[in-house]
C-alpha positions as CSV (number, residue, x, y, z in Angstrom):
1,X,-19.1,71.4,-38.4
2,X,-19.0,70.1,-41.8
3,X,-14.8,70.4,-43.2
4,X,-14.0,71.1,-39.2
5,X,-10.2,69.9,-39.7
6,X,-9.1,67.3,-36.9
7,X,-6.2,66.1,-35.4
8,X,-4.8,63.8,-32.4
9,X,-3.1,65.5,-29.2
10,X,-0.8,63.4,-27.9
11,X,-0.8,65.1,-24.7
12,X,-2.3,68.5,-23.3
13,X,-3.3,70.5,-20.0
14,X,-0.3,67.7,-18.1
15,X,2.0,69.7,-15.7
16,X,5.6,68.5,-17.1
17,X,6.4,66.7,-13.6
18,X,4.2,63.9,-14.8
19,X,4.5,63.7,-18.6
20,X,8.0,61.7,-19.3
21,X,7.8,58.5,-20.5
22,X,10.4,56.5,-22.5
23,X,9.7,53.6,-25.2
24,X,8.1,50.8,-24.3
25,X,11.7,48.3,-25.1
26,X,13.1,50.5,-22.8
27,X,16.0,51.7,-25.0
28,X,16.8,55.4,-23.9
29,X,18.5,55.6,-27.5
30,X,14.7,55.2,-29.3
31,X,11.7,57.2,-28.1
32,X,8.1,57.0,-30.0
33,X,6.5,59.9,-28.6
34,X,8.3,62.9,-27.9
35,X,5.8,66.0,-27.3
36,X,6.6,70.0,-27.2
37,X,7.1,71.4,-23.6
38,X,5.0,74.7,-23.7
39,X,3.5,77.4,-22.0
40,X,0.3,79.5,-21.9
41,X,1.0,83.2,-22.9
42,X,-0.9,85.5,-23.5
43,X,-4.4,84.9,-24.0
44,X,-7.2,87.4,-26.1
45,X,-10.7,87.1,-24.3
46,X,-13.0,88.3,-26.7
47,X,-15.4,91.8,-25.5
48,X,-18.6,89.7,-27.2
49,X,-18.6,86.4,-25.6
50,X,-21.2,84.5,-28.2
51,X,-19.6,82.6,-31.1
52,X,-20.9,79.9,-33.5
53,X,-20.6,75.7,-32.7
54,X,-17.4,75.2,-34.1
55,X,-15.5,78.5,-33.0
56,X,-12.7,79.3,-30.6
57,X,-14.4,80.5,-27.1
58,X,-11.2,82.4,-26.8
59,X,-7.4,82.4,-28.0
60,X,-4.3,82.2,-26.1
61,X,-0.9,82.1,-27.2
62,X,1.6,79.0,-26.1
63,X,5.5,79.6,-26.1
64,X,8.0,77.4,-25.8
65,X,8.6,76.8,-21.9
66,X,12.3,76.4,-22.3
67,X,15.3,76.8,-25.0
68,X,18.3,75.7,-25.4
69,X,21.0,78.7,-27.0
70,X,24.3,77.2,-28.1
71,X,27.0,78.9,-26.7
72,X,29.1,78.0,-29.5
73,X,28.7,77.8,-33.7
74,X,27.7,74.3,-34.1
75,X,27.9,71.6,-36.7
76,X,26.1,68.2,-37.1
77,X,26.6,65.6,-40.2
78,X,23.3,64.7,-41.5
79,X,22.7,60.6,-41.7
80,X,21.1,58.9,-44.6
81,X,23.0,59.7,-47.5
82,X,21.3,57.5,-50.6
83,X,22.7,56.1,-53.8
84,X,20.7,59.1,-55.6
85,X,22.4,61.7,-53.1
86,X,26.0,60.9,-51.4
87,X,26.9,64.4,-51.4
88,X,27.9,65.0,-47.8
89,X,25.7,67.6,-45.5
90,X,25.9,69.2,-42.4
91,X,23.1,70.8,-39.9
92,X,25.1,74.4,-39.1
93,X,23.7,76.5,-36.2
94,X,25.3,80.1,-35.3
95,X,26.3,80.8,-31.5
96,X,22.6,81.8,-30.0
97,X,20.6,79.7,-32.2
98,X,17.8,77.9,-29.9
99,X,16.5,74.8,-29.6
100,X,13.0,74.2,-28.0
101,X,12.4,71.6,-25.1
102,X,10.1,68.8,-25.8
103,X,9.1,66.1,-23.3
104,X,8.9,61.7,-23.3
105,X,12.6,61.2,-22.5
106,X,14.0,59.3,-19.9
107,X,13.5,61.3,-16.7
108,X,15.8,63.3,-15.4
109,X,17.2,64.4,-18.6
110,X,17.0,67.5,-20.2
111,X,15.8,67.2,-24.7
112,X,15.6,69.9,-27.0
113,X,14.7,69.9,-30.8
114,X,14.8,71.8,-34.0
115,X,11.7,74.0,-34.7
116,X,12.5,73.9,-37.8
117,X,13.2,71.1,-40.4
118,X,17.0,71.0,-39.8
119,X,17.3,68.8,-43.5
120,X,14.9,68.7,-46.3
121,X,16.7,67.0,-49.7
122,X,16.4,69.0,-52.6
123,X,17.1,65.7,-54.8
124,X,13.9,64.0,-56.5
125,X,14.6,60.4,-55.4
126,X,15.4,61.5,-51.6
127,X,13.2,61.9,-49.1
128,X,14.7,62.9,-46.2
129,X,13.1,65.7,-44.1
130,X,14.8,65.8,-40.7
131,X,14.8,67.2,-37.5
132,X,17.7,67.1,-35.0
133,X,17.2,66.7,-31.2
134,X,20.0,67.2,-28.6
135,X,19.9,65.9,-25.0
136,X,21.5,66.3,-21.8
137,X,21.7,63.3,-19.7
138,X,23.6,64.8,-17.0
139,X,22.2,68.1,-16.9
140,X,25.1,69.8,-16.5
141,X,24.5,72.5,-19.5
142,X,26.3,70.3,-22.1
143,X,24.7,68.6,-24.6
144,X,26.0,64.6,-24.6
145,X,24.3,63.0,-27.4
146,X,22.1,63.5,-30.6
147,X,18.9,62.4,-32.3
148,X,17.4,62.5,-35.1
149,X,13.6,62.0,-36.4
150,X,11.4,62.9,-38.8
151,X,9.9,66.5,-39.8
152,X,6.9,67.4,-42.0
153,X,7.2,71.3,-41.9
154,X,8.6,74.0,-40.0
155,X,6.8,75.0,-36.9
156,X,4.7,71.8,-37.0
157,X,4.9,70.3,-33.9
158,X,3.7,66.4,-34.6
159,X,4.8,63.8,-31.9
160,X,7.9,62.8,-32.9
161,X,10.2,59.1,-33.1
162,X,13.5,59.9,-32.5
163,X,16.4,57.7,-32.6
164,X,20.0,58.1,-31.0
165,X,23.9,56.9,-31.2
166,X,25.6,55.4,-28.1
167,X,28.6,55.1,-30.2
168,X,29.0,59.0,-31.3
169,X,29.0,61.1,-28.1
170,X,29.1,65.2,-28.1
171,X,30.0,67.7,-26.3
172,X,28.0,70.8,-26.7
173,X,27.6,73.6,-24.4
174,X,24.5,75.4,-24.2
175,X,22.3,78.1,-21.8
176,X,18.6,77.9,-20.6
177,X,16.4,80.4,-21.9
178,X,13.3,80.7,-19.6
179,X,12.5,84.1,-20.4
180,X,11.3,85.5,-24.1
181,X,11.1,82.3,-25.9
182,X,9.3,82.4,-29.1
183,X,5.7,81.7,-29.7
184,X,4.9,78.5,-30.9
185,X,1.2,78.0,-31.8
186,X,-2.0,79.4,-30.5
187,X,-4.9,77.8,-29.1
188,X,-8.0,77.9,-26.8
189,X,-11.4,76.1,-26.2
190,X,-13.8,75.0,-28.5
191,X,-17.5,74.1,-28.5
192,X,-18.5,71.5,-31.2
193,X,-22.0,68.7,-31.5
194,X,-21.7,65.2,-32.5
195,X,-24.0,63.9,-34.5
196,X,-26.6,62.6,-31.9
197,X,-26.6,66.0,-30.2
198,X,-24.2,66.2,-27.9
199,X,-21.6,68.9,-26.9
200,X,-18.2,68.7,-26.4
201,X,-15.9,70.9,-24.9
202,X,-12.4,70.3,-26.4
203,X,-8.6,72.1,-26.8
204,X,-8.1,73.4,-30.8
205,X,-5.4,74.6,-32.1
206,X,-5.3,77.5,-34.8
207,X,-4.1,77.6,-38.4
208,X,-4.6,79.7,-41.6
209,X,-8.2,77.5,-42.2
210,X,-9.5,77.9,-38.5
211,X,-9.6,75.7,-35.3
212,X,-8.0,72.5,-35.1
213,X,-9.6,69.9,-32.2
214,X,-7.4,67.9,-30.6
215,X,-9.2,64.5,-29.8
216,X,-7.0,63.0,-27.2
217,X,-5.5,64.3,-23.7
218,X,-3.2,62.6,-21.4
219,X,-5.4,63.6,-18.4
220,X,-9.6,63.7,-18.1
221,X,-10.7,67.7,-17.7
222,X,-12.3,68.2,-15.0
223,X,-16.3,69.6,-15.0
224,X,-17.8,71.1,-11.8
225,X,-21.6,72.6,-11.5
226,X,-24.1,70.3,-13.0
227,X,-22.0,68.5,-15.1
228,X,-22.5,64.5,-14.2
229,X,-19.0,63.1,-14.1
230,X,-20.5,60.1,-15.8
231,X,-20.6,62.5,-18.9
232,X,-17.2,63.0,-19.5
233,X,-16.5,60.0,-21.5
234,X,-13.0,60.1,-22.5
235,X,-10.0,62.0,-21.8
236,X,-10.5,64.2,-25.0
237,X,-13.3,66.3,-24.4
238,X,-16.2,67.1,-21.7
239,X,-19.6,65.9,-22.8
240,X,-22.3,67.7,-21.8
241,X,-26.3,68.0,-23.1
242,X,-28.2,71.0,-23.3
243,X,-30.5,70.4,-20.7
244,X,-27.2,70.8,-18.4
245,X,-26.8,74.2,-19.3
246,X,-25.8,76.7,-17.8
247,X,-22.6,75.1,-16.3
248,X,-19.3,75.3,-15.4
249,X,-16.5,73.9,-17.3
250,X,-12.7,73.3,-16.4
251,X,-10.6,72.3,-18.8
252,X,-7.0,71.8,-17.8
253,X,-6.9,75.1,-15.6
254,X,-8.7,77.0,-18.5
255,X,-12.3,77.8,-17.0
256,X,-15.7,79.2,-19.1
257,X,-19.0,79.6,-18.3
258,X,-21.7,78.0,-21.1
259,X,-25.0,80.4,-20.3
260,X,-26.9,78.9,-23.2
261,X,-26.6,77.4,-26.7
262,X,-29.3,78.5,-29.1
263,X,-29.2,76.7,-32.6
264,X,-25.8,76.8,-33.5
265,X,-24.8,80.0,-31.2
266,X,-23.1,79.7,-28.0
267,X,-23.5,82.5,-25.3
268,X,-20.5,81.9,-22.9
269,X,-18.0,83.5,-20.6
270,X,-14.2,82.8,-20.1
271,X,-13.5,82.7,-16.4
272,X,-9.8,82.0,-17.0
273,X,-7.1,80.8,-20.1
274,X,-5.1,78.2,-19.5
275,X,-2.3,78.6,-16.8
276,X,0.8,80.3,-17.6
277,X,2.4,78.5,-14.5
278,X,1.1,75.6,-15.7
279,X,3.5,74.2,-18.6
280,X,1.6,71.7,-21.1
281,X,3.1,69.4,-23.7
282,X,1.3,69.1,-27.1
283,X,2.0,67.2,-30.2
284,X,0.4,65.6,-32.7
285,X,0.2,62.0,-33.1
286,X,-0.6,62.7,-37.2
287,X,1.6,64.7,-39.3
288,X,-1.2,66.5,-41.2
289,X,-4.9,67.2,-39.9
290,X,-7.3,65.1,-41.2
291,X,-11.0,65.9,-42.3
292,X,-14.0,64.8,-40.9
């Protein structure tokens, strides 16, 4: 466990019917937490279902549930010129570029964002590092006004604050995309012991150094079998001791079977991945993992 990178999920396993929300003034110009609206793919259920505390039970690919393709070439001044860079700049996208949905907009309206960091300031004494967000407020296929917030990397997909301009409308016409949107980030299920002894079953992400937990959901898992709901402490993770083993665990529609936990080795089977019916919406409330 020791170097196990962590991060916080600002939401996960949350059908999108229920997951809008705007910021807490109220102003549908400022949101604090915008997430990623994604959806389970295709999942790898490994032959050999016995890993080590600390490893993915299984992997499953997450897509974006829904782009946005501009119909038309499409240009966007970028804001924040400084005293060390007043060279103007504009965000340029081709006819077909996509943007990916994200979620925690008012409700109703349809918000897409840059994968990608749409700015990054090549001066020394500039920082920006941008990302530009359209939305639909009439959801009528034309994009009505912008955003902008900040961006860390591409692909990274932290929780976003994202700020608009009632007093600079657009008119931008775009299509859904439903159907072969691109992969986002993978993920799965994940075993790991606190320090009294304890297991916890918990949603990780994947990167280059291995899995990722994500320590907070919007919603409580659910356990079934032998698993005392008085166990399941918080909305990040299932608690569970050995002596409840074996059991049955549910976690947001993703379902596996813990047959026993030897020393650090866990002898399991995946029941079912996570939903692909079932769209999510992910983000990180920190820009970089941190270690524990």
């Amino acid at each position: 466990m020791s170097g196990l990178k962590h991060a916080v999920l600002v939401m996960a396993a949350l059908a999108l019917a229920g997951c809008a929300s705007v910021a807490s003034n109220g102003d549908p110009y400022f949101y604090t937490a915008t997430a990623w609206r994604m959806r389970p793919g295709n999942v790898d259920i490994p032959q050999t279902q016995q890993v080590r505390v600390g490893e993915l039970l299984f992997r499953q690919d997450f897509v974006s549930a829904s782009d946005a393709a501009f119909i038309n070439p499409f240009s966007m001044p970028v804001p924040g010129a400084t005293r060390w860079n007043s060279s103007p700049a504009n965000a340029e996208y081709a006819a077909g570029a996509t943007l990916s949905q994200i979620t925690g907009v008012m409700p109703n309206q349809l918000a897409f964002c840059d994968r990608l960091v749409t700015f990054r300031s090549t001066e020394v004494l500039d920082g920006r590092r941008l990302r530009l967000c359209l939305v639909d407020r009439e959801r009528d296929g034309v994009f009505d006004t912008f955003y902008w917030g900040g961006a860390v990397a591409n692909d990274t997909f932290v929780a976003s604050m994202i700020m608009g301009n009632p007093d600079s409308p657009i008119s931008v016409p775009y299509r859904l995309q439903e159907a072969d949107t691109p992969r986002l980030l993978s993920a799965g299920l994940i075993v790991t012991q606190s320090m009294l002894g304890a297991y916890r079953l918990e949603f990780a992400v994947t990167d280059g150094d291995g899995p990722i937990t994500l320590s907070d959901a919007s919603q409580p898992p659910s356990a079934s079998t032998r698993v005392d709901p008085a166990k399941i402490l918080d909305a990040r993770a299932i608690h569970f001791r050995d002596t409840d083993i074996p059991l049955t665990l549910d976690f947001g529609g993703a379902r596996v079977e813990i047959s026993a936990i030897a020393g650090d080795v866990v002898t399991y089977r995946v029941l079912s991945g996570f939903d692909p019916s079932r769209d999510m919406s992910i983000a990180y409330a920190w820009h970089l993992p941190r270690e524990e």
